[in-house]
C-alpha positions as CSV (number, residue, x, y, z in Angstrom):
1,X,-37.9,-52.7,50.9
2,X,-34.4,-53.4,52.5
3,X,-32.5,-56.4,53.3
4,X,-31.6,-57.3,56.6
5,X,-28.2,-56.7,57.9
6,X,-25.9,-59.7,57.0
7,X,-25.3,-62.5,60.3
8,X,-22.5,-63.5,61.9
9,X,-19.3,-60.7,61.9
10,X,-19.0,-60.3,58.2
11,X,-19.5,-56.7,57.2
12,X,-21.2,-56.7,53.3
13,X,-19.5,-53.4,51.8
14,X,-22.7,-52.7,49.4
15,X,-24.9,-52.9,52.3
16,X,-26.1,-49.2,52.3
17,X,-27.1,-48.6,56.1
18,X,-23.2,-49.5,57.8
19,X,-21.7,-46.0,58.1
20,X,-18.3,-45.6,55.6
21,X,-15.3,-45.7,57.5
22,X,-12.9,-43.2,56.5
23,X,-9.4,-43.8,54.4
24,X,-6.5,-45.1,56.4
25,X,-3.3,-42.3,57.1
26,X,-0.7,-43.5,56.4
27,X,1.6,-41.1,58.6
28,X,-0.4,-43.0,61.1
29,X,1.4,-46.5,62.1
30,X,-1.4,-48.4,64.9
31,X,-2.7,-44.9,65.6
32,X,0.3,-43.7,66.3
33,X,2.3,-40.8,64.4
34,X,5.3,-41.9,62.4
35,X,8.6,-39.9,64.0
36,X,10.7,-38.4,61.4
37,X,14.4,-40.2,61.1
38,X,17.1,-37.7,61.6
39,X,19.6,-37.9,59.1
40,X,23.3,-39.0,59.5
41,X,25.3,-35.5,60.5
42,X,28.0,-34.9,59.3
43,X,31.3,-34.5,61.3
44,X,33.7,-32.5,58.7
45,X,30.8,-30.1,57.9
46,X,31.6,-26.7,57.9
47,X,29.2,-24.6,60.8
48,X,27.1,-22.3,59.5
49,X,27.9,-18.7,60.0
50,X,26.3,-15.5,60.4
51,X,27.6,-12.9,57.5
52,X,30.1,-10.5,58.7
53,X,28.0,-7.1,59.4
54,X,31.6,-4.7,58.4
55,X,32.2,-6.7,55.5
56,X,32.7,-4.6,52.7
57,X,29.7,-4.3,50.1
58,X,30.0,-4.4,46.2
59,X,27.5,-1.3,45.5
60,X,27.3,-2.3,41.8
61,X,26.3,-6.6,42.7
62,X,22.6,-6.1,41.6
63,X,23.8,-4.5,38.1
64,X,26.4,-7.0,37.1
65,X,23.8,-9.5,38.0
66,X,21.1,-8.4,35.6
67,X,24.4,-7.4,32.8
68,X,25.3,-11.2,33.2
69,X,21.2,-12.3,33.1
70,X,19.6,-12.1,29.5
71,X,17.1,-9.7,28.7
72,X,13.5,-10.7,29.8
73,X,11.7,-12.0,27.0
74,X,14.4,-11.8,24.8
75,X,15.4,-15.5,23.3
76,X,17.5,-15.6,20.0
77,X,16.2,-17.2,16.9
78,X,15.7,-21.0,17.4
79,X,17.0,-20.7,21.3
80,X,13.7,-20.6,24.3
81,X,14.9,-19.5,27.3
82,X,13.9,-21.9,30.4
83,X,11.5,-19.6,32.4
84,X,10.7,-17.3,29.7
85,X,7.4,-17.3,27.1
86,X,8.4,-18.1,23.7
87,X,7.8,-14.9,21.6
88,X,4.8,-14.9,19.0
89,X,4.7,-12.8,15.7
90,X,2.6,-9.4,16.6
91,X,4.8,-8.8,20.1
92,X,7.4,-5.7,19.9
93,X,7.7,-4.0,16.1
94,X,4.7,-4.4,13.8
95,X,5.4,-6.1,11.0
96,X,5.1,-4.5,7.8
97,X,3.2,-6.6,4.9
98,X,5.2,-7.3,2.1
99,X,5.4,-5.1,-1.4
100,X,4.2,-6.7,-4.4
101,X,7.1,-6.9,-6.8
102,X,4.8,-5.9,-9.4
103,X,4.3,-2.6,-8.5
104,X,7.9,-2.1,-8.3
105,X,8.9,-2.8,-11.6
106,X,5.2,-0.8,-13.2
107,X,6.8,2.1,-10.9
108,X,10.4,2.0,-12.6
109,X,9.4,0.9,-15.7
110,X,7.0,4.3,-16.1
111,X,9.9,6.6,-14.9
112,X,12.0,4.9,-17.3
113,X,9.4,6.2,-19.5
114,X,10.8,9.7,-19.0
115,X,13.8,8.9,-21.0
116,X,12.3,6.6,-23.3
117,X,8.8,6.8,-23.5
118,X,8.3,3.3,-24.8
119,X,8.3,1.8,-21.6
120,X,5.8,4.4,-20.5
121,X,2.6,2.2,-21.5
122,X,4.0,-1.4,-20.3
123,X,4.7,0.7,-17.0
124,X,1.0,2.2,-16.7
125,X,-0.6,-1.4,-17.8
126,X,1.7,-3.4,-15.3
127,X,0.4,-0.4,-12.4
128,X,-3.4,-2.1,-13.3
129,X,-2.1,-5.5,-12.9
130,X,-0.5,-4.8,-9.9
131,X,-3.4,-3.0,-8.4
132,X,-5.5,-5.7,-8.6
133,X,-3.1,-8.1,-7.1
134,X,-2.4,-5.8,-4.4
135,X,-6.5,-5.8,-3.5
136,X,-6.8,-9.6,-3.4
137,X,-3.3,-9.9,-1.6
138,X,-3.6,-7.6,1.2
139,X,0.2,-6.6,0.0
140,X,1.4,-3.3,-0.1
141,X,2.4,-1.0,-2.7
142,X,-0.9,0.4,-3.8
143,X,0.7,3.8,-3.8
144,X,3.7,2.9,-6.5
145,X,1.1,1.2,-8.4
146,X,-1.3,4.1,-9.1
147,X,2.0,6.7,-9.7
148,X,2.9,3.9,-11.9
149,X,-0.2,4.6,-13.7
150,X,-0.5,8.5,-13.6
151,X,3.0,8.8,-14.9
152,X,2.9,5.8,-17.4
153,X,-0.6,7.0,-19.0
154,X,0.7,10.6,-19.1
155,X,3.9,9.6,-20.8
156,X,2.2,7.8,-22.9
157,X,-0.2,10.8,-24.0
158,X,3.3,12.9,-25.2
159,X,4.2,9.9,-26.8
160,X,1.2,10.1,-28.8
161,X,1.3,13.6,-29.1
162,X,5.3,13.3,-30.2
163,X,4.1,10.6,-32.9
164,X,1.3,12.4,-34.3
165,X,3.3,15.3,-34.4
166,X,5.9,13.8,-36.7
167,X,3.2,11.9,-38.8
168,X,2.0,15.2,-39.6
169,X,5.7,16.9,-40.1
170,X,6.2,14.4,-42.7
171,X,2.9,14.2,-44.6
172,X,2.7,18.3,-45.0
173,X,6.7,18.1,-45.9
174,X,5.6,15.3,-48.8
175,X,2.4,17.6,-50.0
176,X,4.2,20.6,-49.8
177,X,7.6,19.2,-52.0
178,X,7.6,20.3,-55.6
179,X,8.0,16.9,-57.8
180,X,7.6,18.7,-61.2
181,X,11.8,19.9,-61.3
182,X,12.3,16.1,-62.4
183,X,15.9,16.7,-61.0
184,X,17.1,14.6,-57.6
């Protein structure tokens, strides 16, 4: 059921069978278009002028432009260029994960080893340690850590060779040493 329209002049805006009227322009004044003001000229203005056509022509004006213009993309550290995207890390040289210390030193201290042979073990045990921080870290180095093991466990081997070789020089030197002289 709808109501009647309202009496009299008065037009009720929520009354849903009067047609919408469209929105005012406002370049419109009383149906009329508004004309555009000219500005104030001018008097001391220079003419324009057409370019001389025989005027002579810098061949290199393009290069010197882009010398003087910074490099596209390109924005020093802590400076954005206006106009340019910000750079983000993984754009131009890959970035190389960093090596776990660890793995450094197991790797010098087992080719210290070489010279000392003490150093050999503590070399092959820090290459473990540093192997299994270099699987949970994602860091490389994995290569330094397992040489640091080969050499350190192998140096350690002649060390134990070297030692048992002596132990045995000096027990077969004390059974083979005639006590019964009694003179020193």
């Amino acid at each position: 059921m709808t109501n009647p329209p309202p009496p009299g002049n008065w037009s009720d805006p929520t009354w849903s069978a009067q047609p919408s009227s469209p929105a005012p322009d406002p370049t419109l004044v009383a149906g009329q278009p508004v004309p555009a003001q000219p500005g104030p000229v001018d008097p001391y203005a220079p003419a324009p002028y057409a370019p001389d056509p025989y005027a002579p022509v810098d061949p290199y004006a393009g290069a010197k432009q882009q010398a003087t213009q910074p490099m596209p993309g390109y924005a020093p550290p802590g400076y954005a260029q206006p106009g340019y995207p910000q750079q983000y890390p993984g754009y131009g040289y890959p970035q190389q994960p960093k090596t776990n210390g660890l793995a450094i030193a197991a790797f010098v201290l087992a080719l210290i080893g070489f010279t000392s042979c003490i150093t050999a073990p503590i070399g092959a045990i820090l290459g473990h340690v540093a192997q299994k921080q270099i699987r949970l870290s994602g860091e490389s180095g994995a290569g330094m850590a397992k040489a640091a093991i080969i050499v350190g466990w192998i140096l350690t081997g002649f060390l134990v060779l070297i030692i048992l070789f002596y132990v045995a020089a000096i027990v077969y030197a004390i059974a083979t040493s005639d006590n019964s002289s009694g003179s020193y």
